[in-house]
N, C-alpha and C positions, 0 to 999 in steps of 0.2 A: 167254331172250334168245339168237338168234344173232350169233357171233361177226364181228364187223367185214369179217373177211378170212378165207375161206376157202381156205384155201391147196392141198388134195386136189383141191376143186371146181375150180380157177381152172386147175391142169395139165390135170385133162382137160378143159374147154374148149380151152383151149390145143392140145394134142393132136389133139383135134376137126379144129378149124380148118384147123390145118397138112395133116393128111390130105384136107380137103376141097380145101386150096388146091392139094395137090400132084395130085389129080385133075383140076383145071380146069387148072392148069399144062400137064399130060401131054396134054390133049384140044387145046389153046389152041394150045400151039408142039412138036406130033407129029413138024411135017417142018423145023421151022426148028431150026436148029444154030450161030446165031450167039452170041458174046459174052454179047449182055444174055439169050435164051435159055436159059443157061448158069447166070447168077447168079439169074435167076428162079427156075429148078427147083429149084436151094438154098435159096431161102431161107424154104422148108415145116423145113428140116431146122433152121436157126436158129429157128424161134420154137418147136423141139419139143426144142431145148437151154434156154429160156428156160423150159420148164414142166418139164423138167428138176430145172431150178435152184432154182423155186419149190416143186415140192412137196415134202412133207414127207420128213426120209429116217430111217428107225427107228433108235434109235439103238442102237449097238450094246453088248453087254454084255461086261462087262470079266472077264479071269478072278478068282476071289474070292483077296486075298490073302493072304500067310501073317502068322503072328501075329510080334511080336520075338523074339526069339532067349530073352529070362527069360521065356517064357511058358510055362506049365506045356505036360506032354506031352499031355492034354488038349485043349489048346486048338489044339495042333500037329495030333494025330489029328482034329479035326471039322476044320481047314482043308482035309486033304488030303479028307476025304472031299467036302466042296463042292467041290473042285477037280475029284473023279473025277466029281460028277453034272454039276458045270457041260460038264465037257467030254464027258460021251455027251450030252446032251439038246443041243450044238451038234452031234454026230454025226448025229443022230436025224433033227434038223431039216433037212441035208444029202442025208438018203436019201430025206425024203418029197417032196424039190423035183427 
Protein backbone atom coordinates (compact mmCIF):
# COMPACT_ATOMS: atom_id res chain seq x y z
CA UNK A 1 0.00 0.00 0.00
CA UNK A 2 1.22 3.47 -0.86
CA UNK A 3 1.63 6.06 1.41
CA UNK A 4 -1.19 8.82 1.61
CA UNK A 5 1.32 11.67 0.94
CA UNK A 6 4.22 11.62 -0.97
CA UNK A 7 6.17 13.99 0.06
CA UNK A 8 9.71 13.53 -2.56
CA UNK A 9 7.09 13.14 -5.18
CA UNK A 10 4.99 16.25 -4.38
CA UNK A 11 8.52 18.88 -4.43
CA UNK A 12 9.36 17.64 -7.58
CA UNK A 13 6.19 18.20 -9.08
CA UNK A 14 6.27 21.33 -7.43
CA UNK A 15 9.57 22.15 -8.78
CA UNK A 16 8.22 20.94 -12.17
CA UNK A 17 5.80 23.37 -12.39
CA UNK A 18 7.50 26.45 -11.17
CA UNK A 19 10.25 25.95 -14.02
CA UNK A 20 7.59 25.49 -16.49
CA UNK A 21 5.81 28.54 -15.05
CA UNK A 22 8.83 30.63 -15.01
CA UNK A 23 9.38 29.66 -18.78
CA UNK A 24 5.97 30.91 -19.88
CA UNK A 25 6.52 33.86 -17.55
CA UNK A 26 9.92 34.76 -19.42
CA UNK A 27 8.28 34.21 -23.05
CA UNK A 28 4.62 36.04 -21.79
CA UNK A 29 6.25 39.60 -20.28
CA UNK A 30 10.15 39.49 -22.21
CA UNK A 31 9.60 43.29 -22.84
CA UNK A 32 7.10 44.39 -20.13
CA UNK A 33 8.86 45.72 -16.87
CA UNK A 34 6.04 46.78 -14.95
CA UNK A 35 5.09 46.16 -11.26
CA UNK A 36 2.60 43.19 -11.59
CA UNK A 37 5.48 41.79 -14.32
CA UNK A 38 7.76 41.86 -11.57
CA UNK A 39 5.84 39.97 -8.95
CA UNK A 40 4.71 37.48 -11.70
CA UNK A 41 8.29 36.47 -12.40
CA UNK A 42 8.72 35.60 -8.52
CA UNK A 43 6.28 33.90 -8.00
CA UNK A 44 7.98 30.47 -9.96
CA UNK A 45 10.48 31.26 -7.07
CA UNK A 46 7.74 30.93 -4.22
CA UNK A 47 6.05 27.78 -4.97
CA UNK A 48 9.90 26.19 -5.49
CA UNK A 49 10.32 27.52 -1.60
CA UNK A 50 6.89 25.71 -0.92
CA UNK A 51 8.53 22.25 -2.41
CA UNK A 52 11.21 23.36 -0.40
CA UNK A 53 9.50 23.24 2.57
CA UNK A 54 7.70 20.05 1.71
CA UNK A 55 10.14 17.74 0.99
CA UNK A 56 11.86 15.55 2.90
CA UNK A 57 15.17 16.78 4.59
CA UNK A 58 17.74 13.88 5.80
CA UNK A 59 18.15 14.13 8.97
CA UNK A 60 21.29 14.66 10.22
CA UNK A 61 23.62 12.63 12.39
CA UNK A 62 24.66 13.60 15.73
CA UNK A 63 28.24 13.02 17.00
CA UNK A 64 28.27 9.72 19.12
CA UNK A 65 28.49 10.63 22.88
CA UNK A 66 30.91 10.09 25.51
CA UNK A 67 30.11 7.65 28.22
CA UNK A 68 29.82 9.26 32.31
CA UNK A 69 32.65 10.16 33.86
CA UNK A 70 32.47 6.27 36.36
CA UNK A 71 32.62 4.57 33.10
CA UNK A 72 35.28 2.27 32.88
CA UNK A 73 38.33 3.33 30.40
CA UNK A 74 36.89 0.89 28.14
CA UNK A 75 33.83 2.16 27.49
CA UNK A 76 35.87 5.84 27.18
CA UNK A 77 38.26 4.17 24.53
CA UNK A 78 35.23 2.60 22.07
CA UNK A 79 33.56 6.23 22.33
CA UNK A 80 36.51 8.11 21.15
CA UNK A 81 36.96 5.53 18.51
CA UNK A 82 33.20 6.12 17.17
CA UNK A 83 33.74 9.52 17.48
CA UNK A 84 37.12 9.24 15.04
CA UNK A 85 34.90 7.01 12.32
CA UNK A 86 31.88 9.06 12.84
CA UNK A 87 33.91 11.95 11.97
CA UNK A 88 36.09 10.69 8.76
CA UNK A 89 33.05 9.13 7.15
CA UNK A 90 31.27 12.87 7.56
CA UNK A 91 34.83 13.86 5.93
CA UNK A 92 34.55 11.25 3.25
CA UNK A 93 31.04 12.12 2.47
CA UNK A 94 32.26 16.10 2.02
CA UNK A 95 34.83 15.03 -0.74
CA UNK A 96 32.68 12.92 -2.73
CA UNK A 97 29.95 15.83 -3.07
Amino acid sequence: MKPAFDAARLATELRGTAHDLRLCLAELLAEDRSLLADLLCHFPTRIEELADGIAERPIPEFTPGWPAREASAEMHFAALLARQRWWVNRHEVGRRA
